[in-house]
N, C-alpha and C positions, 0 to 999 in steps of 0.2 A: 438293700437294707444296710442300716449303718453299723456295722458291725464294731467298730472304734469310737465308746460314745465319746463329749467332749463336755468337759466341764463345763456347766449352765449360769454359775454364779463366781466373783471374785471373791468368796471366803476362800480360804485355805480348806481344799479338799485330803490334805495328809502333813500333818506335824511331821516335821523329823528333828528329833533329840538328838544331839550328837556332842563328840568333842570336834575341838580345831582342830584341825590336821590327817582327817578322818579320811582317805581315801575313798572306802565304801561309802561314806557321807557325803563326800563330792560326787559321786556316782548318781546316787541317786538323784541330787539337786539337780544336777546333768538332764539325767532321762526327763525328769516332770519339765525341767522348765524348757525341755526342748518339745516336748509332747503337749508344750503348751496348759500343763494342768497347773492349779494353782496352789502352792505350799506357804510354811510355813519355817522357817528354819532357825530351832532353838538351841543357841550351846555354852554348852555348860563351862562353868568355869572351874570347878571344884568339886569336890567329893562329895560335900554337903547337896551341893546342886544335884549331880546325878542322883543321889536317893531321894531329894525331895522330887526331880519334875520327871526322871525320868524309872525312878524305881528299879534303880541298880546298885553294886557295892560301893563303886568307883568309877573315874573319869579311865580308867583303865581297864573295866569291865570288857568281856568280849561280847556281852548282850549290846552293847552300842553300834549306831546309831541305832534307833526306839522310831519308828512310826506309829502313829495313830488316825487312823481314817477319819471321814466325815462320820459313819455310822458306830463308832466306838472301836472297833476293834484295833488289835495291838499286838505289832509283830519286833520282832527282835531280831537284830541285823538281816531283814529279810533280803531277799536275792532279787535282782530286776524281776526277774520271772516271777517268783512270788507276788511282788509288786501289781506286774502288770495281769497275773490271774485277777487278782481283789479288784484291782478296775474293771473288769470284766474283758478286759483287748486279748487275752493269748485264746488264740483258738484255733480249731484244728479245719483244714480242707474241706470243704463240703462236698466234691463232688470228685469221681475218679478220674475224670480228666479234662482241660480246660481248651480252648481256644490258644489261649495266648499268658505264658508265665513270663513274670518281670519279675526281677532279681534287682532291688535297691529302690528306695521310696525317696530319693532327692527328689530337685526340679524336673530331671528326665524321666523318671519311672513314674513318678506320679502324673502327670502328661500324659504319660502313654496310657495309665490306668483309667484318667479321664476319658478318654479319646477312642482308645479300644473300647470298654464297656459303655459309653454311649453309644456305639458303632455297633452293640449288640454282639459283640466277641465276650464268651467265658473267658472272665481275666480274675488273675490273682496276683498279688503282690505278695513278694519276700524279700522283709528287710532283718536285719543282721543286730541291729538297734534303734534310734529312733525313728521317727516319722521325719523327714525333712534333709537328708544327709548331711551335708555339710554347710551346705545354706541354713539347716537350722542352727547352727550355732551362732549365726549372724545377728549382731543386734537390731541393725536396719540395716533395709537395700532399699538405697532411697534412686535409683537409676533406673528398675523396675515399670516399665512401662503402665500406666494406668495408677501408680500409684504416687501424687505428684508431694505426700507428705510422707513418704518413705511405709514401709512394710517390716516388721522383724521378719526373720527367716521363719521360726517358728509359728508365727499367722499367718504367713504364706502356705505355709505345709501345711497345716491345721484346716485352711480354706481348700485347700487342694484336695488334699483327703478325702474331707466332707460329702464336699464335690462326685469324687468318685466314686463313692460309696453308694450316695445317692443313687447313682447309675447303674448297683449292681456290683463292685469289682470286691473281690476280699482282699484281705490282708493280714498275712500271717508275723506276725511280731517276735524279734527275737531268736529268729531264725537266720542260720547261713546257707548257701547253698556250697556240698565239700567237693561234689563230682557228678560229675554230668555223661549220659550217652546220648550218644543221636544216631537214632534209627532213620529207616526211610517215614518221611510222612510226620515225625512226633519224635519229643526231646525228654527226657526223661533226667530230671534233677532230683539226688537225692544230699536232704537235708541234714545238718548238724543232730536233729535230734531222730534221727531215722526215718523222716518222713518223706516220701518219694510222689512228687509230683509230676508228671506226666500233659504234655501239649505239646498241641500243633505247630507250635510257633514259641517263640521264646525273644524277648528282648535283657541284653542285660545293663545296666544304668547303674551300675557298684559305686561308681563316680573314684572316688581319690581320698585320701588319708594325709595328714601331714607329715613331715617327714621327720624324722627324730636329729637331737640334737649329736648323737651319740659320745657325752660326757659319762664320766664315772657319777653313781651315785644317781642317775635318771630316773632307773625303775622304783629306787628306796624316794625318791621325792613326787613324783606321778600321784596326784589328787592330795600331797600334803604341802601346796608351794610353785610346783608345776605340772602346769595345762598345756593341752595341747587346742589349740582352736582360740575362739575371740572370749570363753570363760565368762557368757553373758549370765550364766548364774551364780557369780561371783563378783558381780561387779559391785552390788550395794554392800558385799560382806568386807569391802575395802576401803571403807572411809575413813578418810582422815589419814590412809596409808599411803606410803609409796611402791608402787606396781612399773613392771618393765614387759612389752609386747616388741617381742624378736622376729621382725621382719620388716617388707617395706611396698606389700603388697594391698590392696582394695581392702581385705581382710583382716590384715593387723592396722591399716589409716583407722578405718571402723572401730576396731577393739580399743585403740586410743580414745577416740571421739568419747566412745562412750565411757573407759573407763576416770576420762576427763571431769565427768559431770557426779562422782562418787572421789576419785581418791584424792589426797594430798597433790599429788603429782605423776605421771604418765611419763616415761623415758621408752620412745620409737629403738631398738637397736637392730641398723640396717647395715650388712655390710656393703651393699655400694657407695659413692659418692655422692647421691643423692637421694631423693625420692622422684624428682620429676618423670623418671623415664618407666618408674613403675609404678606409679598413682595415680588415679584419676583426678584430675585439675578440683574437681568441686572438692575435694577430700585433701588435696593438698592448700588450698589458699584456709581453710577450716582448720588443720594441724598447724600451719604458719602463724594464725592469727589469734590461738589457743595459749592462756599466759601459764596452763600446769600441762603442756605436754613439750618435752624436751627430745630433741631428733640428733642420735650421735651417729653418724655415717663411718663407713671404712670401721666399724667397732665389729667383734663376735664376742659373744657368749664362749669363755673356755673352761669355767672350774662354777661349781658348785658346790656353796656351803647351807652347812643347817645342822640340827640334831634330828630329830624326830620330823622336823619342820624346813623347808627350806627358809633363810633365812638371809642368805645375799649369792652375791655373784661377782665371778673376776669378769670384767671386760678389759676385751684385748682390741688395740687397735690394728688393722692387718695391714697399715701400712709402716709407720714407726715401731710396731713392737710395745709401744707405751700399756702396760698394767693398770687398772683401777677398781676396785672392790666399791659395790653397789649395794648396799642396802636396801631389800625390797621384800613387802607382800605377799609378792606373786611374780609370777613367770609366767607369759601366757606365749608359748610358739605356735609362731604365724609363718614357717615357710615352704619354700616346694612341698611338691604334693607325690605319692605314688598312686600306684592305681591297683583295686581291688581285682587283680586277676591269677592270682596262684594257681588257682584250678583250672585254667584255661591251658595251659600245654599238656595236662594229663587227658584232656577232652579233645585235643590235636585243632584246638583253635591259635591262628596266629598272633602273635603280639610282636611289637616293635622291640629297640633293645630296651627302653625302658620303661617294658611291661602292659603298654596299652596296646588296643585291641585295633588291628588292623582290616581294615573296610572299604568296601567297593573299588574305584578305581585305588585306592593306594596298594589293593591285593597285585593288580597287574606289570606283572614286567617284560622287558620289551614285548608291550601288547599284549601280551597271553595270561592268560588266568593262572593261579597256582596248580601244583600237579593235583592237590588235593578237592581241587572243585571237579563238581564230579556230573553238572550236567551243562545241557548244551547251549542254555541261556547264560547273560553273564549275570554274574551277581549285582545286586542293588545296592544300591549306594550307601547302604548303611547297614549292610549285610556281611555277617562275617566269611571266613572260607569253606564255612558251612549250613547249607543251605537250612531258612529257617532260622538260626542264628542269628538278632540283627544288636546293634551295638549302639549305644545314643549318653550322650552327654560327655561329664570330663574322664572316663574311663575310656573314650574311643581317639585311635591315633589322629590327630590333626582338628581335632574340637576346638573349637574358641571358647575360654572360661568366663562365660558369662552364663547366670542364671538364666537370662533371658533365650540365650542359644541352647541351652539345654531342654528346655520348654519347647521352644521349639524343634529339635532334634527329636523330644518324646513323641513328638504329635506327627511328627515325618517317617518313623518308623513304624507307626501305626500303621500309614499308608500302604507302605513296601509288604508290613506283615498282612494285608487283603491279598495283593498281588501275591506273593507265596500262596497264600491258601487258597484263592481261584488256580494256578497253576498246578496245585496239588492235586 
């Protein structure tokens, strides 16, 4: 059963009233437009504006932003959660214990979700935010096999989901997983909001996060100025602006592309010497041949200005030393990734030094399993030091970052998780 429905029509399924620079308003645009639902995004300029559209005192009211559903109803700075109760998506476990629990809804977990519950395994999914992880924030993956006119991330996820659902799997929204035991036979994860989930098998697919800039003044501009990701729902809110995407990866080539076809002008800031050796060719001769997107290499991001709002940026060049203040938009970071595993050393699973989750033969050294593998088979390839445990996509040590290996990766781990459960 589909328990995630999905918008049926392209009206706007929820206005959101806001001012500029609205954190919580960027939040929001965030979630829907990676959920794939359809909005609206109305903002105000004045004071007058807020009481007439949005029926509050002020552009400085803390009743803002203002949603208003398809069916009338109207919430006041509501919380994702709240959010996603009124669409009907947050819901609880249906059964006390499953087959198979997966932790993160990117291209890996949802993969796996597909694949397990056609396979006829009780599966559940737990994501932390939206449907799609990081791939949803992508405007297009046009590299995507079968898709020879490109895909957004968030119709990708959107189709995947569907997909799974169809077949059975849940999915719990909005949820983290803090801490994990593993017993003999079944894994028990208990969740952010107390809820304790219990199965046979376990895959985690948490995938990666970006990495922060760590400037003064980051957390005061975060959703008023600076993004973290390709900021695909923000791209039409920047017309006629000048916008800067800080990186020089697949990721931020894409966030230009697109934020190419919306703003004044597009500035790539990459601190290597080029982009060749981190872009994919189709995405480099496209940025080359783009007359609003400008590529400053050897530059970094070091000082951040604004009031309320971000409002420019020093770039530094890291080889000269040379200073220049940039006026811009927006800030959208685009670089290295870490990976979603804190709770994994309290659960005595292994990670690498930086943080991702180590699997199958890379458990081994000279030849021999870790002390902590505990039976007489060796572990599977995509199984972590703990049996049952298995790892897939950009969260696991030595993955290649392609959506497409990650897909693949979900639907491999499937595999290993039968073999566990026949051997159990």
């Amino acid at each position: 059963m589909d328990n995630t429905p999905k918008a049926t029509t392209d009206l706007p399924s929820v206005q959101i009233i806001g001012r500029a620079g609205s954190a919580t308003a960027y939040k929001i645009r965030d979630y829907l437009q990676r959920s794939d639902v359809p909005y609206e995004w109305i903002e105000l300029a004045n004071d007058q504006q807020a009481r007439a559209l949005a029926g509050v005192d002020s552009l400085q009211d803390p009743r803002l932003p203002v949603c208003i559903f398809s069916d009338g109803t109207r919430m006041e700075c509501p919380t994702l959660r709240q959010i996603t109760e009124k669409l009907g998506w947050f819901r609880t476990a249906t059964l006390p214990e499953y087959d198979l629990a997966i932790y993160g809804a990117g291209p890996a977990g949802l993969s796996a979700a597909v694949y397990g519950a056609s396979e006829g395994l009780k599966t559940v999914v737990i994501e932390r935010w939206a449907i799609g992880g990081q791939a949803g924030t992508t405007s297009r993956i046009e590299n995507y096999l079968g898709f020879p006119q490109g895909i957004s991330g968030a119709d990708l996820a959107e189709r995947a989901r569907e997909q799974a659902c169809r077949f059975g799997a849940e999915f719990l929204l909005l949820r983290e997983g803090v801490r994990g035991e593993f017993l003999p036979g079944k894994a028990i994860g208990y969740l952010t909001d107390g809820t304790k989930i219990i199965a046979r098998a376990t895959i985690c697919a948490t995938g990666v996060q970006y990495k922060r800039l760590n400037l003064p003044g980051e957390e005061k501009y975060f959703g008023a100025g600076l993004y973290y990701g390709a900021g695909v729902s923000e791209a039409t809110l920047c017309e006629d602006d000048d916008v800067a995407v800080v990186g020089g990866g697949n990721s931020a080539g894409q966030a230009a592309m697109n934020f190419s076809r919306y703003a004044k002008a597009a500035t790539m800031i990459v601190r290597d010497d080029s982009l060749k050796s981190t872009l994919s060719n189709y995405l480099l001769d496209r940025i080359n041949t783009a007359d609003n997107i400008k590529v400053l290499c050897n530059t970094e991001v070091t000082e951040l200005h604004g009031d309320q709002i971000l409002r420019s940026v020093t770039l530094t060049n890291n080889k000269t030393g040379e200073k220049q203040n940039l006026p811009i938009k927006g800030l959208f970071v685009c670089i290295g990734a870490v990976p979603h595993t804190d709770w994994a050393t309290g659960a005595g699973i292994l990670r690498d030094e930086a943080g991702y989750l180590v699997t199958g033969p890379d458990l081994f050294e000279d030849g021999r399993p870790p002390k902590s593998w505990p039976l007489d088979r060796r572990p599977y390839f995509l199984e972590t030091n703990v049996p049952g445990m298995f790892a897939a996509g950009d969260v696991r040590h030595g993955s290649v970052k392609r959506c497409a290996s990650a897909v693949g990766e979900g639907a491999m781990a499937v595999t290993f998780v039968h073999r566990h459960l026949s051997d159990s």
